[in-house]
C-alpha positions in Angstrom: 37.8 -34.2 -18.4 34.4 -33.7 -19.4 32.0 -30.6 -19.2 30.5 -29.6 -15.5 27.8 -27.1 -14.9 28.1 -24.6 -12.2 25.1 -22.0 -11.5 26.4 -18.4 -11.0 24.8 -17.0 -7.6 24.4 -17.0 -4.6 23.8 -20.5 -4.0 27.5 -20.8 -4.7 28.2 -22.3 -1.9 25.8 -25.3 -2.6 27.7 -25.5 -6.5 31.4 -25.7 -4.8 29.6 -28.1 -1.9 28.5 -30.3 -4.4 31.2 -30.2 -7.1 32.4 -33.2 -6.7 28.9 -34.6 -7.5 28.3 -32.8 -10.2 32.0 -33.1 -11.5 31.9 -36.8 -10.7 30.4 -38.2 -13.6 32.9 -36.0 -16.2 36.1 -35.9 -14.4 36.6 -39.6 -14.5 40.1 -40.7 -13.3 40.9 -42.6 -15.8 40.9 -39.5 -18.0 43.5 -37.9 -15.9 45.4 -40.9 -15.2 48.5 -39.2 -17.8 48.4 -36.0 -16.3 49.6 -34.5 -12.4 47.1 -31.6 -12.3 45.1 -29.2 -14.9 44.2 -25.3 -14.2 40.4 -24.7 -15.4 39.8 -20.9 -15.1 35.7 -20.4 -16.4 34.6 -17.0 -16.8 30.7 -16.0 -17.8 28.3 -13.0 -17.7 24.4 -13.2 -17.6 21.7 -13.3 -15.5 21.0 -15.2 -11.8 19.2 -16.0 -8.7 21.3 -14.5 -5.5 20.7 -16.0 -2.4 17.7 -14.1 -1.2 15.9 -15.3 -4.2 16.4 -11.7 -6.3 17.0 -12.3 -9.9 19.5 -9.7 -11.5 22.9 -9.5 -14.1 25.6 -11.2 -12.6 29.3 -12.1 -13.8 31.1 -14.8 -12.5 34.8 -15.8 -12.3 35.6 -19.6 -11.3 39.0 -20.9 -11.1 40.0 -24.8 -10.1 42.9 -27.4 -9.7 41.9 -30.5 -10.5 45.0 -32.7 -9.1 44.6 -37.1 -10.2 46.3 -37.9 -7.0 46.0 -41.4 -8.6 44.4 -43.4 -11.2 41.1 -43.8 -9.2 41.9 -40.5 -7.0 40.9 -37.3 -7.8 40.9 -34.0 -5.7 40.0 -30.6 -6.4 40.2 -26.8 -4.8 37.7 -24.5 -6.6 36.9 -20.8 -6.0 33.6 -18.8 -7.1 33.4 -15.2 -7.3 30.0 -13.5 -8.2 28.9 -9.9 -8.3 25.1 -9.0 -9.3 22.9 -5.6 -9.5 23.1 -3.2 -7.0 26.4 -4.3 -5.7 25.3 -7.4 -4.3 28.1 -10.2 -4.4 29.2 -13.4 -3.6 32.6 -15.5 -2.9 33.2 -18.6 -1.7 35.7 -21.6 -1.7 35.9 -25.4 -1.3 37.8 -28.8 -1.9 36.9 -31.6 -3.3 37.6 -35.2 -3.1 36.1 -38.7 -5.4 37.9 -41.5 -5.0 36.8 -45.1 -6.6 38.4 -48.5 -6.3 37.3 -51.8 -7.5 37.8 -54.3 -4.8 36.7 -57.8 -7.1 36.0 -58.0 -10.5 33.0 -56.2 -11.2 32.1 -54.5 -7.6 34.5 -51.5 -5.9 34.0 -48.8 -3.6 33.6 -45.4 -4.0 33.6 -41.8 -2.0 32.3 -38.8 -3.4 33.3 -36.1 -0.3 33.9 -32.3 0.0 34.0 -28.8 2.2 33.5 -25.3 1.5 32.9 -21.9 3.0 30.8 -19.0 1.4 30.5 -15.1 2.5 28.3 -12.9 0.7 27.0 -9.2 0.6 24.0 -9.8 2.7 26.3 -10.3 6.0 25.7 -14.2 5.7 28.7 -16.4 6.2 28.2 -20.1 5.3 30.6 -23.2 5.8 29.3 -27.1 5.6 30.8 -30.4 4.4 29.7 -33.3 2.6 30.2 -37.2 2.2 28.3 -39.9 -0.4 30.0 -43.0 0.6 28.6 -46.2 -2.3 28.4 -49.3 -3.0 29.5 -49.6 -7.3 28.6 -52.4 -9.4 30.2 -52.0 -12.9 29.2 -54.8 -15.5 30.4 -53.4 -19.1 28.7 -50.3 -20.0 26.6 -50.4 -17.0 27.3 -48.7 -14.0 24.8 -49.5 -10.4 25.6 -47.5 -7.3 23.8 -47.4 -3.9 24.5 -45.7 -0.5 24.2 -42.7 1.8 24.7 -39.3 1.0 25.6 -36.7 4.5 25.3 -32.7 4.6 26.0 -30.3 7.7 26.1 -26.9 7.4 26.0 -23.7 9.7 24.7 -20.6 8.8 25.7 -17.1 11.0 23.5 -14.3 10.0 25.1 -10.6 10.9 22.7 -7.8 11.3 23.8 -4.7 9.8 25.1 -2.4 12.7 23.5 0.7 13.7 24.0 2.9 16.3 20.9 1.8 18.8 22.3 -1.9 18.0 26.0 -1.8 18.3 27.4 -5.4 18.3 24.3 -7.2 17.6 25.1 -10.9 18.3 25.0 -12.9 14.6 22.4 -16.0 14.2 23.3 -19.1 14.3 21.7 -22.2 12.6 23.2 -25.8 12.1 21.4 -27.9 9.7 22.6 -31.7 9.5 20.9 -34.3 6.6 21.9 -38.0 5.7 20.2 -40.1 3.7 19.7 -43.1 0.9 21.4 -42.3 -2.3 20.6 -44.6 -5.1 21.2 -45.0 -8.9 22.8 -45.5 -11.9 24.4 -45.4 -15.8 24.5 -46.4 -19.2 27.1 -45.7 -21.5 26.6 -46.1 -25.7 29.5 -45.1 -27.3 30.3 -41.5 -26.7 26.5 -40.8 -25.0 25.7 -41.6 -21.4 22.6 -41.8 -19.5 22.2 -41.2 -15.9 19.6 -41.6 -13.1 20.6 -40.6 -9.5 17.8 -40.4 -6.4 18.5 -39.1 -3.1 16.3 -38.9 0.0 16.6 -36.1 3.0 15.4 -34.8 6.0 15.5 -31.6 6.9 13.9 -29.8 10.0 11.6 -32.6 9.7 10.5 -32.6 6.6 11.4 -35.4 3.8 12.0 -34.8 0.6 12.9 -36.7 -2.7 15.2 -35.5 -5.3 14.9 -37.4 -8.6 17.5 -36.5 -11.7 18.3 -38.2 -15.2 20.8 -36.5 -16.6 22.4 -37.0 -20.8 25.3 -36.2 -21.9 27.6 -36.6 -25.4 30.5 -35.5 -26.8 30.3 -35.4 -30.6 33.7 -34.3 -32.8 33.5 -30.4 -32.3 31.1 -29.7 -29.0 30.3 -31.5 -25.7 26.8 -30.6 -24.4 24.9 -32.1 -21.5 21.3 -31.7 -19.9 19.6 -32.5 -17.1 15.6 -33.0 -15.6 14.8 -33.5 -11.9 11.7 -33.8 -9.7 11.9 -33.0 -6.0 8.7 -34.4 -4.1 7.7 -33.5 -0.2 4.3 -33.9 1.5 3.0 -34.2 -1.5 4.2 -31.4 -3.0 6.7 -31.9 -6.5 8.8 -28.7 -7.8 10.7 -29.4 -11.0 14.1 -28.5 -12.0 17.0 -28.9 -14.8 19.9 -27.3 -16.5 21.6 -27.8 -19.9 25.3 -27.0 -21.0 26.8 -26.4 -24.0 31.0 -26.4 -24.5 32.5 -26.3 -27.9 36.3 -26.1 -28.1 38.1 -23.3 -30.0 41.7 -24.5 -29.3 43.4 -26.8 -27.1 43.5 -24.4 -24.2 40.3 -22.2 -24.8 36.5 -23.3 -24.8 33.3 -21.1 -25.5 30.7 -22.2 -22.6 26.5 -21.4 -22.2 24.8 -22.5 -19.5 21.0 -22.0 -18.3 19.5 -23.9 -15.2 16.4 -23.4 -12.7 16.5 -25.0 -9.5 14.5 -25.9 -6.2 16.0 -24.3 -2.5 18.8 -26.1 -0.9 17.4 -26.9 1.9 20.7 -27.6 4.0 22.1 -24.4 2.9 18.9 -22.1 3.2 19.3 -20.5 0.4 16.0 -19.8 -2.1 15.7 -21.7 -5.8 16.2 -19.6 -8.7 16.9 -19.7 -12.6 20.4 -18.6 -14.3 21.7 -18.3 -17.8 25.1 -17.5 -19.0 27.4 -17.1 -21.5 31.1 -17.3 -21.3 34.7 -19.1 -21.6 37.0 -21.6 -20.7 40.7 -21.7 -20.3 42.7 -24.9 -19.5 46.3 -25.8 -19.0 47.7 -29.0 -17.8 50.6 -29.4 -15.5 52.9 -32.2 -15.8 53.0 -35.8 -16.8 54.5 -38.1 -14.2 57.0 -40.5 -16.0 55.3 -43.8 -17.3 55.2 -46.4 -14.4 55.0 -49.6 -16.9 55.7 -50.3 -20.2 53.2 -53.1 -21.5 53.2 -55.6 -23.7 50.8 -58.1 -25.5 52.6 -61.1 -24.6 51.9 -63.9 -27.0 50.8 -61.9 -29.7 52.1 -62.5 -33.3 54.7 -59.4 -34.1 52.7 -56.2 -36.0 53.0 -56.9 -39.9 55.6 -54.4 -41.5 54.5 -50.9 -42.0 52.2 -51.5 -39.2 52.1 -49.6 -35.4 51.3 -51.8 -32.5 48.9 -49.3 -30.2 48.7 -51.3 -26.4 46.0 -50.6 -23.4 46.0 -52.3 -20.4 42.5 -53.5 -19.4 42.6 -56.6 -17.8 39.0 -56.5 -16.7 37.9 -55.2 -20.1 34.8 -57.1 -21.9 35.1 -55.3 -24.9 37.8 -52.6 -26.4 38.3 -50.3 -29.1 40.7 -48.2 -30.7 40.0 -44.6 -32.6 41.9 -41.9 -33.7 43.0 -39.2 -35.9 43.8 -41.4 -38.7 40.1 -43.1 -39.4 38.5 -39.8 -38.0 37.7 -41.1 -34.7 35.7 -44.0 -35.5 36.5 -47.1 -33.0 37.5 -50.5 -34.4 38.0 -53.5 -32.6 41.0 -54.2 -30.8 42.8 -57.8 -29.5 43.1 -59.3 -26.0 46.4 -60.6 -25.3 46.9 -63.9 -22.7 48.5 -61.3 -20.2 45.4 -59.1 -20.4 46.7 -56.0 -22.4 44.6 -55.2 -25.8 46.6 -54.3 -28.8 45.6 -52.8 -32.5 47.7 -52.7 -35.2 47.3 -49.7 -37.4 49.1 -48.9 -40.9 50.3 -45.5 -40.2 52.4 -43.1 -42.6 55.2 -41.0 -40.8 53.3 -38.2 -38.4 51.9 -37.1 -35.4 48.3 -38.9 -34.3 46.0 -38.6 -31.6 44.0 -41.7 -30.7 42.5 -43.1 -27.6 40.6 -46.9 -26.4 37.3 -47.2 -25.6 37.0 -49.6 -22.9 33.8 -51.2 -22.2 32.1 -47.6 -23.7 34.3 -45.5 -21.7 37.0 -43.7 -23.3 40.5 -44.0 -21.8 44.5 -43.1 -22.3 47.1 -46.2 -21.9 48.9 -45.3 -18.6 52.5 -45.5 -20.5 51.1 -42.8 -23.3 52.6 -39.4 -24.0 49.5 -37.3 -24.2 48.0 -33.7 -25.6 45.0 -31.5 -24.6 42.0 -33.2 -26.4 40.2 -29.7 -26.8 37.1 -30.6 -24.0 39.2 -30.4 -21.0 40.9 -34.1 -20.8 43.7 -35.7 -23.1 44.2 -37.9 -26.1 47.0 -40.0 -26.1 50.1 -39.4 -29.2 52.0 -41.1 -31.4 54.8 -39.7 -33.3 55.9 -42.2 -36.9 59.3 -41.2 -38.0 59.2 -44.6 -40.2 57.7 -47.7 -40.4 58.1 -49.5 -37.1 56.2 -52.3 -34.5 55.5 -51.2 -31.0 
């Protein structure tokens, strides 16, 4: 699993709405493939935007199951709790769902979908869903989507009660937006580049929403930033965020975060600017057995002294191995006739992490025992006792 930004404030409802978006691109599947589910519990103190567009101190406390239903399935429950200055406060909860299949060789479907509900200090209650239905084209290290991407949302307003108003009715309002959703990614080596544009209407007005986002994941930190232009009736408001993660054991992360962003308009809630500070804990739940044992069929036996490392990539252009034995640098591995890529390694008796890189995208065989990588996803293991093939 890769690093995801969430802003801490009242907007939370528009963060757990949209998880799945912005988790999308770093909770891949294929990274969770080897596990059943993984606990993420981020904690973080600083400053924040609430809802009614008042900046103030604010701690946070975000807990989520991240569940890979299936190689290409993922779903997630979340929570966010915030509490700012002058006992203003925040909660909120949601599920998520991104699912992607590849229906020919190089095209697939995907569904990036969620709900939530929201209740904060200021007597507003909030619930809404959300679906981004695409078209994916995936050629090697390039990744095209288009399609639409739906929002509807209902708002109810309480007035504090007095005396002269005793059960003052709330306010209702019911905001609905669909749209074109467009874009695209590039991935070199362990950094990826990302353009995504939407298009809504809202109340009659149309705006534009414009983001490229980078991200890369170097040996002992994982940071990723952002830049965005919204344009409407020729007006533009800029926004962006940047993340840093770095990894202090397996199961615990130090986190920063600092963002400013435009209004949701769906939601109704005012932009605002955060920045944080904070931590990570992980733990992963457990590993289903291994469906499938693979093997490179037609391949010349591994030499003795040598360990046969397997992935199955059919589809693959292009794979590579790494691990903890050549510090992580990827060296080209061999297509077998029955489509599974093998590397043979001279190993020593131990314990080693490694994982392929297929077609720029890193990934764990499906047969692989695996550990916490120490950024939230896994590496796959192997254990030498003595020299040995497969």
């Amino acid at each position: 699993m890769k690093l995801s930004l969430t802003v801490s404030h009242s907007w939370v409802l528009g963060q757990l709405l949209l998880a799945v978006g912005l988790l999308g691109p770093f909770i891949r599947p294929a990274e969770l493939r080897a596990q059943q589910s993984r606990a993420l519990l981020d904690a973080s103190a600083g400053t924040a935007t609430d809802e009614r567009g008042v900046r103030a101190s604010a701690v946070s406390l975000a807990p989520a199951l991240v569940f890979a239903a299936s190689p290409s399935t993922v779903l997630t429950v979340h929570a966010n709790g915030t509490t700012f200055g002058a006992g203003r406060w925040v909660m909120g909860a949601g599920l998520g769902l991104s699912t992607h299949s590849r229906n020919a060789r190089h095209f697939g479907l995907g569904l990036d979908a969620g709900a939530a509900g929201a209740l904060s200090s200021y007597h507003t209650r909030i619930g809404a869903v959300s679906a981004a239905p695409v078209a994916e084209l995936d050629v090697g290290t390039i990744r095209l989507y288009a399609g639409a991407q739906g929002a509807l949302s209902v708002t109810l307003d309480s007035p504090v009660q007095t005396q002269s108003l005793p059960g003052a009715p709330a306010a209702r309002q019911t905001r609905a937006v669909i749209g074109p959703l467009f874009g695209g990614e590039l991935q070199v080596h362990d950094l990826r580049l990302a353009y995504r544009e939407v298009r809504e209407r809202v109340a009659g007005v149309t705006s534009t929403d414009r983001t490229l986002t980078l991200d890369h994941r170097w040996t002992l930190l994982q940071w990723n930033a952002g830049i965005g232009m919204r344009s409407s009736e020729g007006t533009r408001t800029t926004f962006g965020m940047a993340a840093l993660r770095i990894p202090i054991i397996p199961a615990l992360a130090l986190t920063g975060s600092a963002a400013w962003y435009p209004a949701n308009r769906v939601l109704g809630t005012e932009g605002g600017r955060s920045l944080r500070v904070g931590m990570q804990l992980g733990f992963a739940g457990g590993q289903p057995r291994p469906v499938k044992r693979f093997r490179a069929e037609g391949a010349p036996a591994p030499a003795p002294g040598y360990t046969r490392l397997l992935m199955h990539a059919p589809d693959a252009h292009h794979v590579e191995v790494a691990g903890d034995w050549n510090k992580w640098i990827p060296a080209t591995a061999t297509r077998a006739a029955n489509g599974v890529w093998y590397a043979d390694v001279a190993l020593t008796p131990g314990t080693y992490r490694y994982g392929f890189r297929v077609d720029g995208r890193w990934e764990v065989p499906e047969d692989a025992v695996t550990v916490d990588d120490g950024y939230g996803g896994h590496s796959a293991v192997v254990q030498i006792t003595s020299s040995q093939g497969e």
